[in-house]
C-alpha positions as CSV (number, residue, x, y, z in Angstrom):
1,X,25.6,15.6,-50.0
2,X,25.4,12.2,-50.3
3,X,27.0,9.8,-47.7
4,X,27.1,6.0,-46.8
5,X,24.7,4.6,-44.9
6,X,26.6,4.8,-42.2
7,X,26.9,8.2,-42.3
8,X,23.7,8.5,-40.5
9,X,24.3,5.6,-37.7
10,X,21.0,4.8,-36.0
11,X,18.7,7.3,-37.7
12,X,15.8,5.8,-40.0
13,X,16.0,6.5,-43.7
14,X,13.3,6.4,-46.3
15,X,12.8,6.4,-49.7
16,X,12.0,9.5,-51.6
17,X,12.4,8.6,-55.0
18,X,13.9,5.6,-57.4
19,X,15.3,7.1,-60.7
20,X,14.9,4.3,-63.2
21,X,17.7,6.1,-65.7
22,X,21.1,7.1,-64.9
23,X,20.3,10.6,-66.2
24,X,17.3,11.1,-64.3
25,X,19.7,9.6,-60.8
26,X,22.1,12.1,-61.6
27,X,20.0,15.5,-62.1
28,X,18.4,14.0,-58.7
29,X,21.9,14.0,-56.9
30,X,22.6,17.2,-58.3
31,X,19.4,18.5,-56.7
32,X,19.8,17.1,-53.2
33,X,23.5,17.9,-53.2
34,X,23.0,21.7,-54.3
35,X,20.2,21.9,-51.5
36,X,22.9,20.7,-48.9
37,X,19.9,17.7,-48.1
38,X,22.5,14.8,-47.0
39,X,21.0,11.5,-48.8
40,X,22.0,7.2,-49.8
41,X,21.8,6.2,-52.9
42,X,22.0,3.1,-53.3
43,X,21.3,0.8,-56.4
44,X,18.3,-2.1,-56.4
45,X,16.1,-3.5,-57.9
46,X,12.3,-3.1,-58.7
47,X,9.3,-3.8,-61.1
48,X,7.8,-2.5,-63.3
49,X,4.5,-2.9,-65.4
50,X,0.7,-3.3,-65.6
51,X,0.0,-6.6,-67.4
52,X,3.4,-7.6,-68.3
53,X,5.5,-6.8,-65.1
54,X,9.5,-7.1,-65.6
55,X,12.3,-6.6,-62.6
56,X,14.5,-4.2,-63.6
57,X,17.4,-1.9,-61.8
58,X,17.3,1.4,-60.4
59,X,19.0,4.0,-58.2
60,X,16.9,4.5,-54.8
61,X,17.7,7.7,-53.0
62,X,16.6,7.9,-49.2
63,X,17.4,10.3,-46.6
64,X,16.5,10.9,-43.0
65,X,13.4,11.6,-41.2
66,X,14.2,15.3,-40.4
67,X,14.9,15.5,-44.6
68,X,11.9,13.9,-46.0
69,X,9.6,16.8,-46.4
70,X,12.2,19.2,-47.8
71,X,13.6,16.7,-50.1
72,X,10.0,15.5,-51.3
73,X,9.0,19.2,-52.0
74,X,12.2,19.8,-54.1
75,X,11.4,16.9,-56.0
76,X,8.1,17.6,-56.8
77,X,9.2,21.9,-57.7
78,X,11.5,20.5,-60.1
79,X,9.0,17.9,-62.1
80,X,10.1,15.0,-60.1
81,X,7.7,12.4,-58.4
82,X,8.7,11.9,-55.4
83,X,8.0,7.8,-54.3
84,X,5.0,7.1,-52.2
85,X,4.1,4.1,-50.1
86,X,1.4,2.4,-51.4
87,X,-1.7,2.1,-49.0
């Protein structure tokens, strides 16, 4: 379901996946909430590009530690990438 951030007090988040089109943010939330996978949305800002790179809005969606894995595989079984850190 998804919550405030307050909802989860002093646990870390982290970022699973930014949906860059409102379409794509809502299928996500759909997906998460009919898993029962508590999760932040929140909206913010990132860029985009290879040569010519451009700042543009998305919706990030984190959840908590405990979530990651399960939230990450049902992203990925449904098409979706889930976000990665880069190394």
């Amino acid at each position: 379901m998804r919550q405030e951030p307050e909802f989860f007090k002093e646990q870390e988040i982290e970022l699973i996946y930014i949906a860059k089109k409102l379409a794509d943010a809502l299928a996500v939330e759909e997906l998460l909430t009919a898993s029962g996978i508590d999760y932040v949305v929140q909206a913010s800002e990132y860029y985009a590009g290879v040569i010519f790179q451009s700042l543009r809005a998305g919706a990030f969606f984190y959840v908590d530690g405990e979530s990651v894995q399960q939230a990450k595989q049902l992203l990925e079984l449904n098409g979706r990438r889930p976000h990665q850190e880069p190394k």
